[in-house]
N, CA and C atoms as a LAMMPS dump frame, in Angstrom:
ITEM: TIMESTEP
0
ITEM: NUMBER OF ATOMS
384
ITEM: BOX BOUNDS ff ff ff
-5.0000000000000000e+02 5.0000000000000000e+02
-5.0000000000000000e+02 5.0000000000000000e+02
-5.0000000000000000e+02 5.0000000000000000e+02
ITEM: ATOMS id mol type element x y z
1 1 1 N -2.289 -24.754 -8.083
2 1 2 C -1.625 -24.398 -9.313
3 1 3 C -2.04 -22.998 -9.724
4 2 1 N -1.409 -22.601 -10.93
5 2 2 C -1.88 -21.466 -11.585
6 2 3 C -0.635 -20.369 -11.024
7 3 1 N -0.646 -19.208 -11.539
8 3 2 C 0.314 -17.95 -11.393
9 3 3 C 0.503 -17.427 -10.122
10 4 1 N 1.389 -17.145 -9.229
11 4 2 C 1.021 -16.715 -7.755
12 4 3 C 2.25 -15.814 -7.913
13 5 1 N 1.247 -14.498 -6.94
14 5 2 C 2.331 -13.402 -6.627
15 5 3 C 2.673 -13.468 -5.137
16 6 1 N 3.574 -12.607 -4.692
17 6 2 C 3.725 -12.018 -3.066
18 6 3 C 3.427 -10.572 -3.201
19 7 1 N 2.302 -10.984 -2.312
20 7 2 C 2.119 -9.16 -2.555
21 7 3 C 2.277 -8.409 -0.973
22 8 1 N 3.186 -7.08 -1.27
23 8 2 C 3.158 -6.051 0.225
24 8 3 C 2.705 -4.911 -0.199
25 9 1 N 1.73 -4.699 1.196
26 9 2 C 1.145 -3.117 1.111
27 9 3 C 1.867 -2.532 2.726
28 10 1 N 2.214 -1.499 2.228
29 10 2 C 2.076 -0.5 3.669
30 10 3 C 1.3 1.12 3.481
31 11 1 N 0.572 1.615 4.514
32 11 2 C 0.035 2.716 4.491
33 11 3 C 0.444 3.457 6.314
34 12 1 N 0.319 4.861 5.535
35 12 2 C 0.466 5.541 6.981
36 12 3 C 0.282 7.17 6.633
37 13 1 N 0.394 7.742 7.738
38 13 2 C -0.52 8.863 7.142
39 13 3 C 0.91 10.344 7.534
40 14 1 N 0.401 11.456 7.112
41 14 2 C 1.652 11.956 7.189
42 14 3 C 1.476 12.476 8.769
43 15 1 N 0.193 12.78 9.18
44 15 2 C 0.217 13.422 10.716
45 15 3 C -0.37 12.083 11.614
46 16 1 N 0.237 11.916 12.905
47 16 2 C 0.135 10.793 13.965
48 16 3 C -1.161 10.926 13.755
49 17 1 N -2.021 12.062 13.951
50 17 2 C -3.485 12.119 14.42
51 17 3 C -4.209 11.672 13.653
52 18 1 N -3.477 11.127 12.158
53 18 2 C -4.673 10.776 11.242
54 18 3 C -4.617 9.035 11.049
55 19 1 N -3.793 8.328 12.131
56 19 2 C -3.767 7.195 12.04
57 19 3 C -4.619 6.565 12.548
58 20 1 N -5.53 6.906 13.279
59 20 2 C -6.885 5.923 13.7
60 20 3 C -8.067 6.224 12.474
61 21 1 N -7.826 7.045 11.641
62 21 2 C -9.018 7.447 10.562
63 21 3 C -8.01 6.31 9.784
64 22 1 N -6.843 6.059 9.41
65 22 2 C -6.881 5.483 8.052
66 22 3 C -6.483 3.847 8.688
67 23 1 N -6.357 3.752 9.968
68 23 2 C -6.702 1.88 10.637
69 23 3 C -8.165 1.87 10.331
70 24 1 N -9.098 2.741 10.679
71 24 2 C -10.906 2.511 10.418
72 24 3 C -11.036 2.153 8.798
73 25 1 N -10.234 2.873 8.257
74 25 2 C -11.15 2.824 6.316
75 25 3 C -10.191 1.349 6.053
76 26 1 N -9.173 0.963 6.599
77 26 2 C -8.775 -0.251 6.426
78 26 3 C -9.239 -1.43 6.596
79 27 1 N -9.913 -1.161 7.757
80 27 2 C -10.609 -2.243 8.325
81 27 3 C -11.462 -2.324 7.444
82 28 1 N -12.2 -1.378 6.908
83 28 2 C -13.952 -1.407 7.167
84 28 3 C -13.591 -1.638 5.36
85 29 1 N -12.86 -0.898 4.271
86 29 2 C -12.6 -1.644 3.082
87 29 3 C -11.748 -2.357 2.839
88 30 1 N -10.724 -3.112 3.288
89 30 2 C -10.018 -4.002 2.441
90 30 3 C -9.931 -5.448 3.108
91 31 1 N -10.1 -6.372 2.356
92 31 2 C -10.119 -7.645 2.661
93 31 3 C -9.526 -8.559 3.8
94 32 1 N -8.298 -8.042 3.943
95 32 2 C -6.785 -8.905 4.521
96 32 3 C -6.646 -7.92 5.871
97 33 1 N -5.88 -8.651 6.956
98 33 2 C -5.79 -8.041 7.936
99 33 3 C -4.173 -7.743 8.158
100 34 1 N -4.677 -5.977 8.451
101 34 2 C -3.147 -5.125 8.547
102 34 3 C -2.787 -5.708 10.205
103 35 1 N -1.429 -5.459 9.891
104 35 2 C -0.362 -4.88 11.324
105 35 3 C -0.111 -3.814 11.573
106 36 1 N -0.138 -3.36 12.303
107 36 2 C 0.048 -2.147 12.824
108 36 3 C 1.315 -1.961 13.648
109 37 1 N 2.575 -1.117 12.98
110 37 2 C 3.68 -0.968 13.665
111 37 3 C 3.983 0.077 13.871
112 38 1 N 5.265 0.457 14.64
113 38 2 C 5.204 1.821 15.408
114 38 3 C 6.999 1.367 14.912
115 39 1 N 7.794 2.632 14.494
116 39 2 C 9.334 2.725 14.467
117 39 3 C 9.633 2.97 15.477
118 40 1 N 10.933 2.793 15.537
119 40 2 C 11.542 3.89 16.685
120 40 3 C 11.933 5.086 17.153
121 41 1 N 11.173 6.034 16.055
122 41 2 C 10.862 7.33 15.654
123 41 3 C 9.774 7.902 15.976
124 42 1 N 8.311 6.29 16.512
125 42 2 C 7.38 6.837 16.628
126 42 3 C 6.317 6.937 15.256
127 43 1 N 6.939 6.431 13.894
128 43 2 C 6.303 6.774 12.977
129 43 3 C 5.508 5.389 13.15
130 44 1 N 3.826 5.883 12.921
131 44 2 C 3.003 4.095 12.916
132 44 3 C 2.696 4.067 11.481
133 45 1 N 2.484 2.839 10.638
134 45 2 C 2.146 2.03 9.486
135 45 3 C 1.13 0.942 10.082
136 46 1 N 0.64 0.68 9.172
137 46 2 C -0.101 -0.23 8.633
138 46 3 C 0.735 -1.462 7.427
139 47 1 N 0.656 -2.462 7.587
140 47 2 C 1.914 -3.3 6.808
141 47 3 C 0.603 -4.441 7.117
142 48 1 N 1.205 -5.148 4.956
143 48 2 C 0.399 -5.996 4.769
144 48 3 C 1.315 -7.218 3.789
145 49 1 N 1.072 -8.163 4.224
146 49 2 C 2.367 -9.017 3.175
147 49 3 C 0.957 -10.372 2.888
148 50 1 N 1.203 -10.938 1.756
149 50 2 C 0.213 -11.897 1.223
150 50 3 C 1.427 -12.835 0.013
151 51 1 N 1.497 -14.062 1.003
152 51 2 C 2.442 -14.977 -0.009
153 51 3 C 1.772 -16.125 -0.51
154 52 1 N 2.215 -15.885 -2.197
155 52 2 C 1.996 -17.441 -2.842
156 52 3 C 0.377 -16.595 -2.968
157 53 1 N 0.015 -15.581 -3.753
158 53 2 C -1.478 -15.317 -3.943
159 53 3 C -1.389 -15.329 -5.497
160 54 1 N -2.649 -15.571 -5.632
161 54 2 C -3.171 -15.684 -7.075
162 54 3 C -4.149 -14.301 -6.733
163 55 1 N -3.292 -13.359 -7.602
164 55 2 C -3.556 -11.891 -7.694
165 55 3 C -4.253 -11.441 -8.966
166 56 1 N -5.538 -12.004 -9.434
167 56 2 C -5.678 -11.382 -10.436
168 56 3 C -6.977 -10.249 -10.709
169 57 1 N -7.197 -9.487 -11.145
170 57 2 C -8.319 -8.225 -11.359
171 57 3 C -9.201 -8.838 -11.179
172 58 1 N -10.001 -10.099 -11.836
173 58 2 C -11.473 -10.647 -11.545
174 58 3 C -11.5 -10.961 -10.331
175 59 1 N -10.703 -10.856 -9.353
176 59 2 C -11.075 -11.604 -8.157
177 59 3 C -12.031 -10.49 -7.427
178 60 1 N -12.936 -10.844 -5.937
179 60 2 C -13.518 -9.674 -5.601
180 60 3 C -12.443 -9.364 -3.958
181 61 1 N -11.572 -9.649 -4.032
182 61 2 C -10.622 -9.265 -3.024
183 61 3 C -9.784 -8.283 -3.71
184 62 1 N -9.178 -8.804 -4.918
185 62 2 C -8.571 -7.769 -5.798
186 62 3 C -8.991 -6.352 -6.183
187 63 1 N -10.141 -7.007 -6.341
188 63 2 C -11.172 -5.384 -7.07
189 63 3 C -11.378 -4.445 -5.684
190 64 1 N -11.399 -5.016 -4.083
191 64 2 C -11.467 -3.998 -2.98
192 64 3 C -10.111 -3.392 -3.383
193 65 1 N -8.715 -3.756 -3.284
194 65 2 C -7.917 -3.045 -3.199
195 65 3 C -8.038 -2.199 -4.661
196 66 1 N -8.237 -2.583 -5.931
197 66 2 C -8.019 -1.492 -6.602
198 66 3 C -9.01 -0.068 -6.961
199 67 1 N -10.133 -0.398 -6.083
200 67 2 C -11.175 0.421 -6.025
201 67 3 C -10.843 1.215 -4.941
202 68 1 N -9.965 0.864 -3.852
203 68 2 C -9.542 1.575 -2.865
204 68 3 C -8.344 2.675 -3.438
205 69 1 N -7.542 2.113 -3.898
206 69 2 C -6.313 2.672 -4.881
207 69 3 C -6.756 3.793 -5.539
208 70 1 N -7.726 3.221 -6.58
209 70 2 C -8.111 3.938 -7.135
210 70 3 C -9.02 5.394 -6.32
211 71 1 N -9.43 5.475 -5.331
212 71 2 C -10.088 6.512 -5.083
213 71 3 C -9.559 7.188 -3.652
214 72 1 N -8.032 6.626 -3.694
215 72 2 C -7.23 6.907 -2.448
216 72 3 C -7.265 8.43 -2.106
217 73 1 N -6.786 9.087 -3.421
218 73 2 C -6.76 10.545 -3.192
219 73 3 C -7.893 11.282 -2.708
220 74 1 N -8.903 11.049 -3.32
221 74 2 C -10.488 11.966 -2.922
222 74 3 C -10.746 11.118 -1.828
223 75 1 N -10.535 10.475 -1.305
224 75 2 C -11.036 9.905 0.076
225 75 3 C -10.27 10.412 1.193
226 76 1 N -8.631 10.25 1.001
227 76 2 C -7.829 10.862 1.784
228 76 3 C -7.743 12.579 1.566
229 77 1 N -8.275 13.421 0.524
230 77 2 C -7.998 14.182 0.155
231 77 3 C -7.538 15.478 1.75
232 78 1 N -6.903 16.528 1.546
233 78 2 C -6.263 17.442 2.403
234 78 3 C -7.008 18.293 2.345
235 79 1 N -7.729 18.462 3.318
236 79 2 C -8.766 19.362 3.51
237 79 3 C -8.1 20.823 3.969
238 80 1 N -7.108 20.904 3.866
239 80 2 C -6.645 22.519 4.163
240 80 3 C -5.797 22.667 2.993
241 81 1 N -5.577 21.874 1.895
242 81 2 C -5.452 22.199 0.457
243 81 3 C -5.771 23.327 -0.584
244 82 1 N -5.104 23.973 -0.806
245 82 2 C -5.34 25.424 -1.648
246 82 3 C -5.342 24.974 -2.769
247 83 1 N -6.572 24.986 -2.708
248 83 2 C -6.983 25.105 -4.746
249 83 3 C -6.521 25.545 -6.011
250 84 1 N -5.903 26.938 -6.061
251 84 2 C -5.185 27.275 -6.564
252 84 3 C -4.16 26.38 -6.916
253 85 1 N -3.457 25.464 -6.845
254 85 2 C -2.203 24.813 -7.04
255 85 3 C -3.013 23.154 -7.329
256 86 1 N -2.646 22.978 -8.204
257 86 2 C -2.807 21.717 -8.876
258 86 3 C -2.834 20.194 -7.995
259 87 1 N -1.316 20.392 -7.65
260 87 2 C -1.191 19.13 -7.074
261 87 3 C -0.923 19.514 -5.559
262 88 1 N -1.676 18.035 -4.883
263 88 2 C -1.595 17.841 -3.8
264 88 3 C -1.463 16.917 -3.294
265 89 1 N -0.952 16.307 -2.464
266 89 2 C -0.897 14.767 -1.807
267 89 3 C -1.949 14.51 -1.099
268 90 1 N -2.526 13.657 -0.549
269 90 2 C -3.593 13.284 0.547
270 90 3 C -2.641 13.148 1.858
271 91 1 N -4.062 13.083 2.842
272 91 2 C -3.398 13.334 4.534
273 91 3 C -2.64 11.929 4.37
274 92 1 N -3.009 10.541 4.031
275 92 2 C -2.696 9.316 3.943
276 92 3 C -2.597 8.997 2.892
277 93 1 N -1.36 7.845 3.297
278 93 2 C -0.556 7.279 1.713
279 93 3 C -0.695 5.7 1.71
280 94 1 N -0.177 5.04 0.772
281 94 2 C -0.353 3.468 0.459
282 94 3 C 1.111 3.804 -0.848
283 95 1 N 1.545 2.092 -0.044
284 95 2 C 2.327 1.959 -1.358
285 95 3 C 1.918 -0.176 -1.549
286 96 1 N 1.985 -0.162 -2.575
287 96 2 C 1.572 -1.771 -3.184
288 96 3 C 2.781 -1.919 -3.879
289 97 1 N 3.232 -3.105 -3.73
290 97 2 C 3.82 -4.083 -4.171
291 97 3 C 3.976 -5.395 -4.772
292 98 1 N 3.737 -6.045 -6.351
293 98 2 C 3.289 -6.99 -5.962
294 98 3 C 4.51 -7.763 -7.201
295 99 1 N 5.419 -8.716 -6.599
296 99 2 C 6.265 -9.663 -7.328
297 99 3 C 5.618 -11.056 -7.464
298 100 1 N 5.562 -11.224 -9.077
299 100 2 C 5.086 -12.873 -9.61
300 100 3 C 6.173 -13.771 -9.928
301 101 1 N 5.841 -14.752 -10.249
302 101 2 C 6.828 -15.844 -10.094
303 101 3 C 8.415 -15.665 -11.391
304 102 1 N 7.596 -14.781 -12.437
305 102 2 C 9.001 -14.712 -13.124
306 102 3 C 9.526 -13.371 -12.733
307 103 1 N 10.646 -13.395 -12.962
308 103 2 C 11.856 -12.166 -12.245
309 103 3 C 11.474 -10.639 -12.961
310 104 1 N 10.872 -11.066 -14.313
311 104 2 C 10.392 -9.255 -14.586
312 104 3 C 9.655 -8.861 -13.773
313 105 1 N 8.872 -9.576 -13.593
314 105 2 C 7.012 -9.564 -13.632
315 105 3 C 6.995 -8.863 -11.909
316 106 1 N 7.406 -7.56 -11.615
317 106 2 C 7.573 -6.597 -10.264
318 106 3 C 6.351 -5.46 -10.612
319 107 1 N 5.347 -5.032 -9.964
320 107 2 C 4.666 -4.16 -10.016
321 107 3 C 4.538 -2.938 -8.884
322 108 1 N 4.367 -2.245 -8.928
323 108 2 C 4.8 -1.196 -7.713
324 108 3 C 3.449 0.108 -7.989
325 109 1 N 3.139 0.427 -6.965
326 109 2 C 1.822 1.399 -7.251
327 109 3 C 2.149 2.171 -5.858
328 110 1 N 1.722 3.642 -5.513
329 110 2 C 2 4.884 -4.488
330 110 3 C 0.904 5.723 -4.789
331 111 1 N 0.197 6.177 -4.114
332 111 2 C -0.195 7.697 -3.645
333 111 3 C 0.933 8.897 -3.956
334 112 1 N 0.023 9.705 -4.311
335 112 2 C 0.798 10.762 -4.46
336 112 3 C 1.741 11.244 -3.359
337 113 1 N 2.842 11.816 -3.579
338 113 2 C 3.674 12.237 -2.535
339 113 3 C 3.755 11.631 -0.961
340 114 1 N 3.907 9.766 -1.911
341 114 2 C 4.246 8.895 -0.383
342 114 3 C 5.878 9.051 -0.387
343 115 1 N 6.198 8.186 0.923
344 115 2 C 7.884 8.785 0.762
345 115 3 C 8.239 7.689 0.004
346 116 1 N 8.18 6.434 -0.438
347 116 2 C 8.81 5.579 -1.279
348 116 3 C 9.388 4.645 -0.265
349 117 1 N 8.412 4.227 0.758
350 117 2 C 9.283 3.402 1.984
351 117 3 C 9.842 1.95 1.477
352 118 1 N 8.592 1.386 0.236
353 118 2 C 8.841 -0.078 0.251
354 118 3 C 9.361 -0.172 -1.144
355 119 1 N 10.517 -1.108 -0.597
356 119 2 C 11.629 -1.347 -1.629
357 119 3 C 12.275 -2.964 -1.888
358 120 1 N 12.5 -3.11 -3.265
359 120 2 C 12.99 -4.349 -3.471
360 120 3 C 14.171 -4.531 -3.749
361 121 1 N 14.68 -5.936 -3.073
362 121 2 C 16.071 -6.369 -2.96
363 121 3 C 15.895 -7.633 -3.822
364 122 1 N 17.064 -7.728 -4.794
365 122 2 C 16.864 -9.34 -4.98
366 122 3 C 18.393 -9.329 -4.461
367 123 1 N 19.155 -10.674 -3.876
368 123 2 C 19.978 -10.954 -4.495
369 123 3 C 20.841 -12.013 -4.679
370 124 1 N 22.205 -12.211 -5.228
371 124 2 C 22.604 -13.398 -5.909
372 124 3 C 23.76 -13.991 -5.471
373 125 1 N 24.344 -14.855 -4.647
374 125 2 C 24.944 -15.588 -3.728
375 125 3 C 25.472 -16.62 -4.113
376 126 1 N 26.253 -17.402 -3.638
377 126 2 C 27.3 -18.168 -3.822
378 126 3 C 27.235 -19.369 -2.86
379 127 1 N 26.384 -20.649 -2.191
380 127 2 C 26.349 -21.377 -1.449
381 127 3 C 26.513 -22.592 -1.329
382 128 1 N 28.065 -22.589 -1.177
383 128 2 C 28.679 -24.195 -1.866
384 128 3 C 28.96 -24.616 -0.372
């Protein structure tokens, strides 16, 4: 019993070469075990889906991912980044997803200047 979400993460980094650094910080901080996929473009991710979870902040599975979230940028930070200019994206991105059982209740969280890969569909059908 109690409140349960579905939650999806995907991460991937913007250069091929930085995808074995951000499979290592995955492994080594977050709870749940990624997949690792490759497009047909060649682009690889990291993809994480968790159904029917009881997602809440006190948990200590919860608190890895938002301590990770939270310090995504200075960890990933772009080390050939010019100071001068404010904003910057990190070498690696994350996007979170997490839908609860009532139809508002959609949460969505990104890294700076991810491309916006993960997206929600609901929809409404006719099956007589």
């Amino acid at each position: 019993m109690g409140y349960r979400s579905d939650v999806t993460m995907v991460m991937y980094p913007k250069r091929k070469e930085d995808f074995a650094m951000l499979k290592l910080f995955v492994a080594e901080n977050l709870p749940d075990e990624f997949e690792a996929h490759e497009s047909d473009s060649g682009f690889r991710y990291l993809y994480c889906y968790i159904d029917g979870v009881k997602w809440y902040d006190s948990y200590d599975e919860v608190e890895a991912y938002n301590t990770a979230f939270n310090e995504w940028e200075q960890v990933f930070a772009d080390p050939n980044h010019d100071p001068t200019r404010s904003e910057h994206a990190p070498i690696c991105h994350y996007e979170f997803m997490r839908v609860g059982e009532e139809y508002e209740d959609v949460q969505y969280e990104c890294s700076y200047g991810s491309d916006h890969a993960l997206n929600l569909s609901r929809e409404v059908y006719i099956d007589l």
